[in-house]
MARVOSE-292263 format. One record per residue: residue number from 0; residue in three letters; x, y, z of N, C-alpha, C in turn. Coordinates in nm, 2 decimals, decimal comma. Example, Ala and Ser with C-alpha at 12.3 -4.5 7.8 and 13.67 -1.06 7.14 Angstrom:
BEGIN
+-----+-----+--------+--------+--------+--------+---------+--------+--------+--------+--------+
!   n ! res !  neast ! nnorth !    nup ! caeast ! canorth !   caup !  ceast ! cnorth !    cup !
+-----+-----+--------+--------+--------+--------+---------+--------+--------+--------+--------+
!   0 ! ALA !   1,32 !  -0,57 !   0,78 !   1,23 !   -0,45 !   0,78 !   1,32 !  -0,33 !   0,78 !
!   1 ! SER !   1,28 !  -0,22 !   0,71 !   1,37 !   -0,11 !   0,71 !   1,29 !   0,00 !   0,79 !
+-----+-----+--------+--------+--------+--------+---------+--------+--------+--------+--------+
//
This chain:
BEGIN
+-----+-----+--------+--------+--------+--------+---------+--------+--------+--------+--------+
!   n ! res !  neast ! nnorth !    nup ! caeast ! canorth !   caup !  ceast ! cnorth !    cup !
+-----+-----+--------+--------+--------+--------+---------+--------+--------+--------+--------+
!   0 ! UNK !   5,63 !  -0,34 !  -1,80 !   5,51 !   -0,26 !  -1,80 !   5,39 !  -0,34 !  -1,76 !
!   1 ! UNK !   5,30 !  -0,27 !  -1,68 !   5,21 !   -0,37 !  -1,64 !   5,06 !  -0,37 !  -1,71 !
!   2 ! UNK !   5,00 !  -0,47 !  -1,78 !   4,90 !   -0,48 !  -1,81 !   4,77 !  -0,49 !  -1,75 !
!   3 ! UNK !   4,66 !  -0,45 !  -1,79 !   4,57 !   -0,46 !  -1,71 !   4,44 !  -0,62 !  -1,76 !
!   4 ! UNK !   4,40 !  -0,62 !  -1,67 !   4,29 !   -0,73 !  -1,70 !   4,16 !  -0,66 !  -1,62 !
!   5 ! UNK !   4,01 !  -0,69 !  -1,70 !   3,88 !   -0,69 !  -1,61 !   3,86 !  -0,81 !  -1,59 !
!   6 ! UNK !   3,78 !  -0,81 !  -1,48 !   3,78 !   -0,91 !  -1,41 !   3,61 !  -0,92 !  -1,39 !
!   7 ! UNK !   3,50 !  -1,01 !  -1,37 !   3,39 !   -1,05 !  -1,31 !   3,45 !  -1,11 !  -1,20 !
!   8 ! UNK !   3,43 !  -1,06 !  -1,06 !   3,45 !   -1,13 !  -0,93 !   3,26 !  -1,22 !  -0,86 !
!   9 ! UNK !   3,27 !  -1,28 !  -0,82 !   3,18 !   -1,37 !  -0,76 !   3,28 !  -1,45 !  -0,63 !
!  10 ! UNK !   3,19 !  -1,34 !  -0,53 !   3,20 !   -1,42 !  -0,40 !   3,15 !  -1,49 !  -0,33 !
!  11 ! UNK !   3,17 !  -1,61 !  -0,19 !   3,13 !   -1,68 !  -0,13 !   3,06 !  -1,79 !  -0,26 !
!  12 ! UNK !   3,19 !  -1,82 !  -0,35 !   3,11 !   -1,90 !  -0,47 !   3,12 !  -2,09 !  -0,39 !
!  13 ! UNK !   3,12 !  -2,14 !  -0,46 !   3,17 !   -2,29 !  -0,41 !   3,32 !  -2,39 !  -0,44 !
!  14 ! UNK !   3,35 !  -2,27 !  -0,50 !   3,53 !   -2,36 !  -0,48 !   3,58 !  -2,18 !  -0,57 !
!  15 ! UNK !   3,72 !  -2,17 !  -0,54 !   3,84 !   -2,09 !  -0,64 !   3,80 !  -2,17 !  -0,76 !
!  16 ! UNK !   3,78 !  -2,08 !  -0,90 !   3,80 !   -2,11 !  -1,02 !   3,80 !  -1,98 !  -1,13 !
!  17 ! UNK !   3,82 !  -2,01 !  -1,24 !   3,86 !   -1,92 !  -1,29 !   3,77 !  -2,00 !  -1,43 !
!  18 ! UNK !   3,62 !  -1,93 !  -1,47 !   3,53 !   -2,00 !  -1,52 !   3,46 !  -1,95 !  -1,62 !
!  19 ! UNK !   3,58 !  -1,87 !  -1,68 !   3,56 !   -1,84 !  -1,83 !   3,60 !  -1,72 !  -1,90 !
!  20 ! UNK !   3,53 !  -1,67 !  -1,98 !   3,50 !   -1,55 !  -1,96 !   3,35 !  -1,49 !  -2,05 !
!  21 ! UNK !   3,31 !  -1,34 !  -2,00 !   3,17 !   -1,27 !  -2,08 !   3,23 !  -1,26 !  -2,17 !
!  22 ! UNK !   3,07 !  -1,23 !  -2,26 !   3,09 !   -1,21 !  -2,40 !   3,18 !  -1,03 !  -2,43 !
!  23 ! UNK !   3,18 !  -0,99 !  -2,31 !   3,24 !   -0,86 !  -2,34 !   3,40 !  -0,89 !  -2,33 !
!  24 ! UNK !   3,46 !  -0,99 !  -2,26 !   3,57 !   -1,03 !  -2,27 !   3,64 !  -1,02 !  -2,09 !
!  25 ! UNK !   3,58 !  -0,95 !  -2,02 !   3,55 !   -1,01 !  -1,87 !   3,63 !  -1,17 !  -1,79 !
!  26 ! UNK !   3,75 !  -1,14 !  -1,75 !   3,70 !   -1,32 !  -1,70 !   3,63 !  -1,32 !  -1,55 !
!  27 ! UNK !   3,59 !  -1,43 !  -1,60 !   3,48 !   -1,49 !  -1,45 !   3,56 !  -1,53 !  -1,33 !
!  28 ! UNK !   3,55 !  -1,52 !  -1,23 !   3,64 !   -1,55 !  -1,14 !   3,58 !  -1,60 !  -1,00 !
!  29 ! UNK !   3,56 !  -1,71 !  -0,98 !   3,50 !   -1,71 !  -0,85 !   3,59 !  -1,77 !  -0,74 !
!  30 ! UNK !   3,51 !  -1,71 !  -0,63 !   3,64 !   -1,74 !  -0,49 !   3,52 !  -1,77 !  -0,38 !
!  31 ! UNK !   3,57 !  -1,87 !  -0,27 !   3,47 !   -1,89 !  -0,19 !   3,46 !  -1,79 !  -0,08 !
!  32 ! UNK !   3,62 !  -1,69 !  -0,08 !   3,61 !   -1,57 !   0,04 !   3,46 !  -1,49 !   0,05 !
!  33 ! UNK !   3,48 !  -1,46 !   0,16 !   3,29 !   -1,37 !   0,15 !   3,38 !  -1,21 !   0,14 !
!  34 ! UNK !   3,31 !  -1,15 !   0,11 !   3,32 !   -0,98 !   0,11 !   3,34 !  -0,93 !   0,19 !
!  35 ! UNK !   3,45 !  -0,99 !   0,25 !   3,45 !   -0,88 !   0,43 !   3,61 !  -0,85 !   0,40 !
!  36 ! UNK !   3,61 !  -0,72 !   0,43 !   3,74 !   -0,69 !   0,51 !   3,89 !  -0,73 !   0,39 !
!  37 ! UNK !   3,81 !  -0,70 !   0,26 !   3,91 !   -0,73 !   0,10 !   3,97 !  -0,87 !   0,13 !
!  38 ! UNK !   3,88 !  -0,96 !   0,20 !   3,90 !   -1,12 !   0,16 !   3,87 !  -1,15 !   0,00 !
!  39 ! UNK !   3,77 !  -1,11 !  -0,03 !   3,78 !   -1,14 !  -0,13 !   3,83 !  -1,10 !  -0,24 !
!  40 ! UNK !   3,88 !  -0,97 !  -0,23 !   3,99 !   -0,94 !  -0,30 !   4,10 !  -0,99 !  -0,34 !
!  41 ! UNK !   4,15 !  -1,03 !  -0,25 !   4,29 !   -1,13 !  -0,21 !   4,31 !  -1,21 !  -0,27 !
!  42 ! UNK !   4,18 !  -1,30 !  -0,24 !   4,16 !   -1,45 !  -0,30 !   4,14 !  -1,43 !  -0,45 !
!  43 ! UNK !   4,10 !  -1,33 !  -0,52 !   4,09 !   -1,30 !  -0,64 !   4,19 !  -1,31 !  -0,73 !
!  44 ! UNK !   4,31 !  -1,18 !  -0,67 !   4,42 !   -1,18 !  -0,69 !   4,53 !  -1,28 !  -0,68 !
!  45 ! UNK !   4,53 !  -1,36 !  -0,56 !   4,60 !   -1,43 !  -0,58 !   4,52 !  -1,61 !  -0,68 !
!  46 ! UNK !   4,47 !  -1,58 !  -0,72 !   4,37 !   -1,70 !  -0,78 !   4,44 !  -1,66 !  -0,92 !
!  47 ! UNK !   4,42 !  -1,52 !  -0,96 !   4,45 !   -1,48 !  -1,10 !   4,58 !  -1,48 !  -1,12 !
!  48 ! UNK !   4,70 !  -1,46 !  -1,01 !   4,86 !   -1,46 !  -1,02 !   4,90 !  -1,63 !  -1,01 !
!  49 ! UNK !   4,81 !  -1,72 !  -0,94 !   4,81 !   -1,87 !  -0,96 !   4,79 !  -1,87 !  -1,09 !
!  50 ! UNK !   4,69 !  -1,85 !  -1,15 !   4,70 !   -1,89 !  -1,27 !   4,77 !  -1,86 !  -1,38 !
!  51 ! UNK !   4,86 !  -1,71 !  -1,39 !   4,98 !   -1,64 !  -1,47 !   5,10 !  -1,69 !  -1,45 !
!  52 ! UNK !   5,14 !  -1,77 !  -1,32 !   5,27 !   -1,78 !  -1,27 !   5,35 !  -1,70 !  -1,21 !
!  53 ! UNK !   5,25 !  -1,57 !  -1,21 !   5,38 !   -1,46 !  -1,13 !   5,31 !  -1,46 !  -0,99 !
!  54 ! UNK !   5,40 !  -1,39 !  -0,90 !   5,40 !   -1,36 !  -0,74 !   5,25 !  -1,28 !  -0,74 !
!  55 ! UNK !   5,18 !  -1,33 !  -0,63 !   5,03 !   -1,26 !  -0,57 !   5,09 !  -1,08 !  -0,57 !
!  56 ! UNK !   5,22 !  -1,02 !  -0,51 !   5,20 !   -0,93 !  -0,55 !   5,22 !  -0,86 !  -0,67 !
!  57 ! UNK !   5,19 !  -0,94 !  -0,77 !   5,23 !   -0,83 !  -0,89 !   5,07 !  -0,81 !  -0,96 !
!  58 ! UNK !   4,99 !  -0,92 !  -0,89 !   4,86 !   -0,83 !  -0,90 !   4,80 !  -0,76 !  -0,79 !
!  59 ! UNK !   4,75 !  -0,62 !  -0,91 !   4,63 !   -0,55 !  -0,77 !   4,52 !  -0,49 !  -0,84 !
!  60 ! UNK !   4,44 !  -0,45 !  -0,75 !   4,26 !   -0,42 !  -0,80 !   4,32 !  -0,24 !  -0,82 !
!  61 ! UNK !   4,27 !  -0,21 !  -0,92 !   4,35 !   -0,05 !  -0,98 !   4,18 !   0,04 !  -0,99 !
!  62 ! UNK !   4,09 !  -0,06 !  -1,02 !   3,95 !   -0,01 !  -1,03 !   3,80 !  -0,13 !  -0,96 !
!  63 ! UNK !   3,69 !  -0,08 !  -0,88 !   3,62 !   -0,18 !  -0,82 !   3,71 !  -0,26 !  -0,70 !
!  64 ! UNK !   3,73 !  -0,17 !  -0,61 !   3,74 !   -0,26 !  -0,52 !   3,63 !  -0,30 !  -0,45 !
!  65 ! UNK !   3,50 !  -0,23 !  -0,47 !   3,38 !   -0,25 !  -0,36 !   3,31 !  -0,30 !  -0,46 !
!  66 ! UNK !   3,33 !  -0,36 !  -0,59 !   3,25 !   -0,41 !  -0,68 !   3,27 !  -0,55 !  -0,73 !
!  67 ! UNK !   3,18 !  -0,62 !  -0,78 !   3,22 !   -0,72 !  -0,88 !   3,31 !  -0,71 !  -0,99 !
!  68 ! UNK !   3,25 !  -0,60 !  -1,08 !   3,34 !   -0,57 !  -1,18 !   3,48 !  -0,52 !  -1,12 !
!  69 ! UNK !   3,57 !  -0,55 !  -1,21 !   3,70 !   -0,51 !  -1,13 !   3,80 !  -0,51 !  -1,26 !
!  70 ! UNK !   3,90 !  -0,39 !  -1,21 !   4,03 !   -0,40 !  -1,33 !   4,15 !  -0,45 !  -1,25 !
!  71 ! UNK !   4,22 !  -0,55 !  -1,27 !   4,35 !   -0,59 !  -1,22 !   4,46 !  -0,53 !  -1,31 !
!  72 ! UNK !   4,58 !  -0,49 !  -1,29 !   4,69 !   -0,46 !  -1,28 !   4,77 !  -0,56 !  -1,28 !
!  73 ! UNK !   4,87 !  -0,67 !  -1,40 !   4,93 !   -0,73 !  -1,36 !   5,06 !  -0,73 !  -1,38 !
!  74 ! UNK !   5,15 !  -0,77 !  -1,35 !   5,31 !   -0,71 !  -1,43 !   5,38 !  -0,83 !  -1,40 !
!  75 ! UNK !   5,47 !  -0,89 !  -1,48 !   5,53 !   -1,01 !  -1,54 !   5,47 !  -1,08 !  -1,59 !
!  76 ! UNK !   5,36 !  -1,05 !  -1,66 !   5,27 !   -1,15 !  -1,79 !   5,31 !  -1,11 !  -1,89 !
!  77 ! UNK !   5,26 !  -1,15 !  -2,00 !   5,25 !   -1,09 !  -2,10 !   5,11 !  -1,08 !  -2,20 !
!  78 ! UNK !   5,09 !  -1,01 !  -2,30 !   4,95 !   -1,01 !  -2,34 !   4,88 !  -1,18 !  -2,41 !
!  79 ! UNK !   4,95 !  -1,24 !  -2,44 !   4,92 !   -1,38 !  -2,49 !   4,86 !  -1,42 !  -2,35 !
!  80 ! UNK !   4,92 !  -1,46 !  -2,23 !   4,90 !   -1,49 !  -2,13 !   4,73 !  -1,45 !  -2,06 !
!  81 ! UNK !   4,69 !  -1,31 !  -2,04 !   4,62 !   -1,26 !  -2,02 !   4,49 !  -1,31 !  -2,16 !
!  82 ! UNK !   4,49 !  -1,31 !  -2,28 !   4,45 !   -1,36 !  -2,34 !   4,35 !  -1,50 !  -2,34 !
!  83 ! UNK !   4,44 !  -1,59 !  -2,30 !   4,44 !   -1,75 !  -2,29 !   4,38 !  -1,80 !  -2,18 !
!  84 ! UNK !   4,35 !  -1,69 !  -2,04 !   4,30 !   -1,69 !  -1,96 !   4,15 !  -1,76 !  -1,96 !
!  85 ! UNK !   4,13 !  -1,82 !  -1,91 !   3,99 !   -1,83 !  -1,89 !   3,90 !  -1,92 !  -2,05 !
!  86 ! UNK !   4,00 !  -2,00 !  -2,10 !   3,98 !   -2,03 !  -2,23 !   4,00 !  -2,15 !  -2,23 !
+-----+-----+--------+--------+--------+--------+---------+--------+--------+--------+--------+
//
């Protein structure tokens, strides 16, 4: 079953990192892709499946794709995992 995660996206940042999270529980996610053409999308996704251990496709943007805020979709994690994120 696949879980979801929100996400803070920040593009054209200065390196891929994965840099915390808000006090709402949000992780921060920055990617150097610029916003053209769901580059930055990508890089998000697969930044956040780098960091879970599962395959780039088992995440996808389900909410915000034209925004910063964003809900990912991920499936072969588990909730501990998603958790520990950004911590």
């Amino acid at each position: 079953m696949p879980l979801r995660l929100t996400v803070r996206a920040t593009p054209k940042a200065g390196r891929n990192e994965i840099a915390g999270r808000r006090a709402d529980g949000a992780l921060l996610v920055r990617v150097t892709a610029a916003p053209e053409d769901g580059r930055a999308n990508a890089a998000v996704c697969a930044l956040v499946a780098k960091a879970l251990g599962v395959p780039k496709g088992a995440v996808r943007i389900v909410r915000g794709d034209s925004s910063r805020d964003k809900v990912l979709e991920v499936v072969g994690a588990d909730e501990a995992d998603l958790r520990n994120l950004g911590r």
